[in-house]
C-alpha positions in Angstrom: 110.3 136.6 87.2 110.4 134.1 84.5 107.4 133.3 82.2 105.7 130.9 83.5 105.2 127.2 81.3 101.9 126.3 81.6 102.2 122.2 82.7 100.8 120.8 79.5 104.0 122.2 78.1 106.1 120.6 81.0 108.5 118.2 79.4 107.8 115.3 81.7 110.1 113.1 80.1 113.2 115.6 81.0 111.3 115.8 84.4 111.9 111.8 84.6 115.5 112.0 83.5 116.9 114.4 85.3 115.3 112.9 88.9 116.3 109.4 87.4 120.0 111.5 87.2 119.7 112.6 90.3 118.8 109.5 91.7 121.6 107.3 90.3 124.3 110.5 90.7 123.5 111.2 94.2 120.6 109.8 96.1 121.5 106.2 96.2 124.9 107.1 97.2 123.3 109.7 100.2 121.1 107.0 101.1 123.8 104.0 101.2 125.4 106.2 103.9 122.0 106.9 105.6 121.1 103.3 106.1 124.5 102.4 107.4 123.7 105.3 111.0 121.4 103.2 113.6 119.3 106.3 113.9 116.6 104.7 115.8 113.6 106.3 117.2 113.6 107.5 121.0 111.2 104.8 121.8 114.0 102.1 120.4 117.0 104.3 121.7 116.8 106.1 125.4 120.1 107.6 124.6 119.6 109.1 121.6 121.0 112.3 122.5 124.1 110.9 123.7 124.5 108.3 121.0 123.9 111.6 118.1 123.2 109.2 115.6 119.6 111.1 114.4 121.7 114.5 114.7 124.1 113.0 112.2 121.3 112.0 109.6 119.9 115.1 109.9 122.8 117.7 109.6 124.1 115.4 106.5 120.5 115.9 105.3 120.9 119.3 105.2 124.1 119.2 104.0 123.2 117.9 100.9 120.2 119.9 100.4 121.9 123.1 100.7 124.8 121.7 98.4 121.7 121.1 95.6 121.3 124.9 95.6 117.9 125.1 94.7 116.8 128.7 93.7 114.9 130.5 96.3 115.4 128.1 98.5 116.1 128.6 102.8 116.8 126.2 105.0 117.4 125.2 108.7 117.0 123.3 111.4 114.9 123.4 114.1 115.1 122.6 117.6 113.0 122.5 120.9 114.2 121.7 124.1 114.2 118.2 124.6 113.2 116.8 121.7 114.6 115.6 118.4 115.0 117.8 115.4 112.9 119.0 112.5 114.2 120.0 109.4 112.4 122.5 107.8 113.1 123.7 104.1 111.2 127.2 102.2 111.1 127.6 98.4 109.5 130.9 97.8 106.5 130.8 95.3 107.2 131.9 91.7 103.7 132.0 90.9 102.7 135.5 90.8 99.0 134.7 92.1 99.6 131.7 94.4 98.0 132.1 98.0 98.1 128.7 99.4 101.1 126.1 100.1 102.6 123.0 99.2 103.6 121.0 102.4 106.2 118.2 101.9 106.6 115.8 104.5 109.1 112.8 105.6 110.6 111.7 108.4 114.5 110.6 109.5 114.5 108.5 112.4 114.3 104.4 112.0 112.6 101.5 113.7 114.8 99.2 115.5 116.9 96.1 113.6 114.0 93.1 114.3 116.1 89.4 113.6 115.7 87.3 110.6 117.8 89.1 108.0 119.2 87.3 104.9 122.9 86.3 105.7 124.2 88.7 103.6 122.1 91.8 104.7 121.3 93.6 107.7 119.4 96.7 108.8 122.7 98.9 109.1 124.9 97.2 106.2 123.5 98.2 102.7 123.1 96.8 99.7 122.0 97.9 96.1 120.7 94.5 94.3 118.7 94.4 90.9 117.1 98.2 91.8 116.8 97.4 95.2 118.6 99.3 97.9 118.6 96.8 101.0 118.5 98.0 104.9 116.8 99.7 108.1 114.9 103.1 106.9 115.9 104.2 103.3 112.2 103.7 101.9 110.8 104.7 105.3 111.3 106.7 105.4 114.9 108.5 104.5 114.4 108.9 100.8 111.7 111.2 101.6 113.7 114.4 102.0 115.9 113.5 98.7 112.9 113.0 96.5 111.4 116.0 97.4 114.2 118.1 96.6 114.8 116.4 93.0 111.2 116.7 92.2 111.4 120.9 93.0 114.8 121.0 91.1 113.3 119.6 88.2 110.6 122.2 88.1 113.1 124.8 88.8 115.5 123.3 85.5 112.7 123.8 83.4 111.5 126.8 85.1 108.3 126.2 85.7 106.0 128.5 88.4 105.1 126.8 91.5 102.9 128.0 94.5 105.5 128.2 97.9 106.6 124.9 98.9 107.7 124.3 102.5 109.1 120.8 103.8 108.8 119.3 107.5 111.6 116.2 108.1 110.8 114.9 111.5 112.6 112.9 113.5 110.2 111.2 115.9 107.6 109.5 113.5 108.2 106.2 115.0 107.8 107.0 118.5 104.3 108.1 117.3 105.4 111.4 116.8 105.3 112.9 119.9 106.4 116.2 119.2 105.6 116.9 115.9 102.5 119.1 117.2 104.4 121.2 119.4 107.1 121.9 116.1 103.5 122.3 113.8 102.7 125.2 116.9 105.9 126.6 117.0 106.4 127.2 112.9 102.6 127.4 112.5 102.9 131.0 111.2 105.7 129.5 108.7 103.9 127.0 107.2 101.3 129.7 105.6 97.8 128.1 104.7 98.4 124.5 103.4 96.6 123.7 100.4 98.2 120.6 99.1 100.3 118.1 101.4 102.4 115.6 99.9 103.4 112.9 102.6 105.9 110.9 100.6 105.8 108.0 104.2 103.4 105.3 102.6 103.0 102.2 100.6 102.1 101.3 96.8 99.7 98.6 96.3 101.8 97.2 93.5 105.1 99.1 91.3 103.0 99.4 88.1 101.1 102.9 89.0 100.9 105.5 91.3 99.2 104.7 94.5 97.4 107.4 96.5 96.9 106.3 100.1 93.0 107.1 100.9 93.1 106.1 105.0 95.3 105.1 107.3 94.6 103.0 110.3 95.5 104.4 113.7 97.4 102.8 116.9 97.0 102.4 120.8 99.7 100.5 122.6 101.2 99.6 126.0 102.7 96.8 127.5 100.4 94.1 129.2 101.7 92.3 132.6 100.3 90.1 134.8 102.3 89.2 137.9 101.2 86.4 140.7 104.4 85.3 142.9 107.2 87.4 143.6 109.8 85.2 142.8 110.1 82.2 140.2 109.2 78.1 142.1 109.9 74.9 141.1 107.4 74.4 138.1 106.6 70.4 139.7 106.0 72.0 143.0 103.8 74.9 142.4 101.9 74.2 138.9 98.4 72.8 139.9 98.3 75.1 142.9 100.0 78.3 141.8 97.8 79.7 138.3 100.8 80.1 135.1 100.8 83.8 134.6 100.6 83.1 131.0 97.1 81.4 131.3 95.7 84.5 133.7 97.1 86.7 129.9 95.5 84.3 127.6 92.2 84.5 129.5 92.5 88.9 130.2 93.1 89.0 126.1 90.1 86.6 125.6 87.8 89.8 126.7 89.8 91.9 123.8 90.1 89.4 120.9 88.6 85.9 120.0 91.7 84.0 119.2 90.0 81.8 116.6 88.9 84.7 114.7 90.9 87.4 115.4 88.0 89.8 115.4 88.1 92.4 118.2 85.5 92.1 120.8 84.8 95.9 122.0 81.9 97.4 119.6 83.8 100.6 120.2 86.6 99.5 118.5 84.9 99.5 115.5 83.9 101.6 113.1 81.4 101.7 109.4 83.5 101.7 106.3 82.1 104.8 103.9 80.8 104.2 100.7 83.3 105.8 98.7 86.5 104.1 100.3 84.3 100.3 100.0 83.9 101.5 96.5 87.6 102.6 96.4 88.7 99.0 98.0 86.7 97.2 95.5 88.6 98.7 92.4 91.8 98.1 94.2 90.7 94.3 94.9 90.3 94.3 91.0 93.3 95.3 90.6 95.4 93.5 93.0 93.6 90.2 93.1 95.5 87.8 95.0 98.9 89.5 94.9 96.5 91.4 98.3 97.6 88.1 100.3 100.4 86.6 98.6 102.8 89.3 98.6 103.4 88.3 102.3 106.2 86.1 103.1 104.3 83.2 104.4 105.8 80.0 106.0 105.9 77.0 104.2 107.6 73.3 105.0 107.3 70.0 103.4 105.2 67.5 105.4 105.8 64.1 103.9 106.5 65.4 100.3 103.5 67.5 100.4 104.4 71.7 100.3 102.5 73.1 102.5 101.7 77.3 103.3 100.6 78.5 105.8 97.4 80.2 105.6 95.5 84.2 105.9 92.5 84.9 107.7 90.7 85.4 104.0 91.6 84.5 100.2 89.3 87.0 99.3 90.9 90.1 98.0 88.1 92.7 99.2 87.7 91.3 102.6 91.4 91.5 102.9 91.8 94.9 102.1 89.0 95.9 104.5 90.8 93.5 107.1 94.4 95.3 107.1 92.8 98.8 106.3 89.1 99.3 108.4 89.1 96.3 110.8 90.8 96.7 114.1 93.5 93.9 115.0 95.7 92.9 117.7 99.5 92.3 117.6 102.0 91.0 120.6 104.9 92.7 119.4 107.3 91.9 122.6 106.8 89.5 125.5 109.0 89.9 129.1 109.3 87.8 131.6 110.4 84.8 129.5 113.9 83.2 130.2 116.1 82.6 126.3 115.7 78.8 125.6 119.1 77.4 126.9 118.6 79.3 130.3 114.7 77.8 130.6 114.8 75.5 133.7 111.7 73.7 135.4 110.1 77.3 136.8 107.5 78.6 137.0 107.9 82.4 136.3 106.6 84.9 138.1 105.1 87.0 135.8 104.4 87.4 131.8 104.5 90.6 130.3 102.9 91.5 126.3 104.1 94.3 124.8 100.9 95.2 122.6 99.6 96.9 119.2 96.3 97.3 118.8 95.7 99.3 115.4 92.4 101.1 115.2 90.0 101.6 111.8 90.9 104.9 110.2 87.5 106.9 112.4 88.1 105.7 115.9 89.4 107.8 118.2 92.9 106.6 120.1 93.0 108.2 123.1 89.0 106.8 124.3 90.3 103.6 123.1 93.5 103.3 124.9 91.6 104.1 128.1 88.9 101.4 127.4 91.3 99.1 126.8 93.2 99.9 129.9 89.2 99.4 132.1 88.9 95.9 130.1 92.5 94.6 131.1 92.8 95.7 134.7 89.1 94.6 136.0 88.5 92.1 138.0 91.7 90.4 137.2 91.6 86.3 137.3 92.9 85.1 140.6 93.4 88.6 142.0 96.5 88.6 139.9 98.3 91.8 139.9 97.2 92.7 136.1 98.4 96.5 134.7 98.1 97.6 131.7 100.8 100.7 131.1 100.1 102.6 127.4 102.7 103.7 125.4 102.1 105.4 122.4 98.9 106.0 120.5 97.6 107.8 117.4 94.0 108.5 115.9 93.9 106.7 112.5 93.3 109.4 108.9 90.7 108.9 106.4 91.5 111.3 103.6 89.4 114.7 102.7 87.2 114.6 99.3 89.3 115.1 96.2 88.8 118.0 94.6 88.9 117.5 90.7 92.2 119.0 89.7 93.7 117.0 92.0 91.9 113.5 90.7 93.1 114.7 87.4 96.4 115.6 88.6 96.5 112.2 90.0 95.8 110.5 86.9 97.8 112.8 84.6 101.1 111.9 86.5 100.3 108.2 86.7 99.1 107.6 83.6 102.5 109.6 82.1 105.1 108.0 84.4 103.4 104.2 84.4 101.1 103.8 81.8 97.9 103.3 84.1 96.1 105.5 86.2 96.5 106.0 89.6 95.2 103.4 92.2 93.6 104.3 95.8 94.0 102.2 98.9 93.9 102.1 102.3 97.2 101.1 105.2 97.2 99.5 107.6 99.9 101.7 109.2 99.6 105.4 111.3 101.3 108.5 110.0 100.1 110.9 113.0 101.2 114.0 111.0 97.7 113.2 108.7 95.4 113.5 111.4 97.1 116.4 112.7 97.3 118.8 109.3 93.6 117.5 108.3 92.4 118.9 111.6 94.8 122.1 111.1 94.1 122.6 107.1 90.8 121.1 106.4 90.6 122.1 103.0 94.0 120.8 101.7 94.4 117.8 99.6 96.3 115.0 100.7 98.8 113.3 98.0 99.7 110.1 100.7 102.2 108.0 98.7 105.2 106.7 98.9 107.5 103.3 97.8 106.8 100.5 99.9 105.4 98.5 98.2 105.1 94.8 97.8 107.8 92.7 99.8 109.5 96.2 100.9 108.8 95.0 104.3 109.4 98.3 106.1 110.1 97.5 110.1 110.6 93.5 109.4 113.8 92.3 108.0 115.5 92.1 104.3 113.6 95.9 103.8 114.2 97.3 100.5 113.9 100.7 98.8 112.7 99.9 95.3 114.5 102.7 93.1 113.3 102.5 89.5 109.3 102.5 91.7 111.2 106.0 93.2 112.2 107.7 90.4 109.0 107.7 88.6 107.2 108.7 92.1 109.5 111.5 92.3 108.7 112.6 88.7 104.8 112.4 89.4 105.4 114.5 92.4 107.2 117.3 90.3 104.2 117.1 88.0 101.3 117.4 90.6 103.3 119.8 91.9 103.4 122.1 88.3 99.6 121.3 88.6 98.3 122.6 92.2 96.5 125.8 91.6 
């Protein structure tokens, strides 16, 4: 076995070139290819199987891993019945007296393509522009896998000990992750006793530092309908007598949400804020000021010569953190029931169907509140409407484990060496249910949540971009805490 280099004498600015190599030899080019394979989750693609496009990204995945040849290195892929792959990768420890495991986590499959892309992009035709790699998945999350094996090659070029490092690539993260706990059971023996998890599946709160992510919100959704004719009528000969379905909605989502506010109604939908993550938000409000808000592509239009924006719930950069990280909030992400514009006679429709999102502060539980929600919908419907409320998908929020001081340190070390400023902690708005899961499972491990979407990256919406120069330096910082972990 080779010496080992203690980390002060790691040369972190060959660590940075050769992942920055890497990067620009390789990576862009594997993830060019990636974007351009629809590899949407189930819940976006029933025929997944058939259509083998989240196969594809996973067996070139593999390819290219194996082809990088890392040293002690096993890999394969896994599969259960029924359900999409995992990759799963094994770099034997050359740490003499390492007991506990790095776990490295990402996942393959996509959200769907959403509208509103610039003219000359689009979710499966990429583009690299100014250090941006344009389309659907590369920074969520398909450079996950690639970064991770850069950042252990360039340990393993300057031969640096490590503890064992094992890497979980799912395939079903967007669907909620559905059967990521059945793999976790099935290779639980495999993955050895976790100590440090590195989720490379999150944002950056700005591309000037490293961002750890400190909670994450979680999710309960379904689809909303309310049905009261069985056919459309003649809008001027039934409105007045027969209720709109849409007005029965409005009033059954007036007991969840009050629409001038936006402020959840349900007590139990909240949750108290602890002391260290308000004190955590209040440093990141510092930091970010009003880049918290402004970083979202708001409308704007000219109204007699006078630009004009619209507006967020709050200008104040604390409460907006605590809005999009702690506070529970209600999206309609799909409506039914709704003829296109050009087909929209005089009817009245029969029904009107949401298609909702409800994302839940990092300490309430999802599966209590998806069945509230579902008593608070369907009771005592308006009209005796027929008023359902079908879920589909949910996932307890994260808030992260205390951090242990070699890891703080860790932290800061890497930041401070690969940006010039020390790391940064802040909350998502988002759900990785893989966090929830391995906090339960490994208590004691600490959780380095990070990744490259950061501002305007716009991962799920249109015009998403992988920011590379951010990506490099993240994957250098992740070699480092690596060369650090006891």
């Amino acid at each position: 076995m080779n010496a080992r280099i203690p980390t002060q004498a790691l040369n972190t600015a060959q660590v940075l070139s050769e992942v920055s190599s890497a990067w620009d030899d390789q990576i862009v080019s594997e993830l060019t290819d990636y974007i351009a394979i629809p590899a949407k989750s189930p819940m976006f693609d029933a025929d997944w199987v058939a259509h083998g496009f989240i196969d594809t990204v996973v067996r070139n995945t593999a390819s290219w891993i194996e082809a990088q040849k890392v040293p002690g290195l096993t890999l394969e892929i896994v599969r259960l019945p029924g359900q999409t792959p995992v990759l799963f990768f094994e770099v034997a420890a050359t740490r003499s007296n390492a007991q506990q495991t790095v776990l490295m986590y990402g996942h393959l499959d996509k959200q769907p393509e959403f509208s509103g892309w610039r003219s000359d992009l689009g979710p499966w035709t990429p583009k690299y522009e100014n250090g941006k790699l344009y389309g659907r998945g590369g920074a969520d999350d398909g450079y996950a896998a690639y970064a991770a094996i850069a950042a252990i090659q360039a340990l393993k070029s300057q031969k640096v000990e490590h503890p064992r490092i094992v890497g979980l690539i799912e395939t079903c993260e967007e669907s909620g992750s559905p059967n990521l706990l059945q793999y976790i059971d099935a290779l639980g023996s495999r993955l050895g006793d976790v100590g440090l998890v590195i989720c490379l599946d999150s944002g950056a709160g700005n591309y000037d530092q490293l961002w750890l992510t400190n909670s994450l919100r979680g999710v309960a959704g379904g689809v909303l309908k309310v049905q009261i004719l069985s056919e459309g009528v003649h809008s001027g000969d039934a409105s007045g007598l027969v209720p709109s379905s849409f007005r029965i909605l409005r009033q059954v989502l007036d007991r969840l949400e009050d629409s001038a506010t936006g402020r959840l109604l349900p007590a139990a939908f909240h949750c108290e804020v602890p002391a260290e993550r308000l004190a955590q938000a209040q440093a990141t409000a510092a930091i970010l000021g009003d880049a918290v808000y402004k970083n979202f592509p708001w409308a704007h239009y000219d109204c007699g010569g006078d630009q004009r924006f619209a507006l967020p719930t709050t200008t104040d950069p604390l409460q907006g953190l605590l809005n999009r990280t702690w506070a529970p909030t209600l999206s309609v992400v799909g409506v039914d029931g709704f003829p296109d514009m050009k087909d929209a006679g005089n009817v009245l429709r029969p029904y009107t169907a949401f298609k909702l999102s409800l994302r839940l502060p990092p300490l309430v539980d999802a599966e209590t509140a998806v069945q509230q929600l579902k008593t608070l919908l369907e009771d005592n419907a308006p009209y005796q409407a027929q008023v359902t409320f079908a879920p589909g998908g949910q996932a307890t929020g994260w808030n992260a484990p205390d951090t242990a001081p070699w890891f703080e340190k860790a932290l800061d070390d890497a930041s401070n060496t690969y940006f010039g400023a020390p790391c940064g902690y802040v909350g998502q708005g988002g759900t990785i249910p893989l966090m929830n899961m391995l906090s339960k499972g490994f208590p004691k491990a600490q959780m380095m949540v990070c990744g490259v979407l950061g501002p305007k990256s716009n991962a799920h919406g249109p015009n998403e971009f992988l920011h590379v120069p951010y990506a490099k330096k993240l994957t250098a910082a992740v070699a480092q805490v690596i060369a650090q972990c006891p």
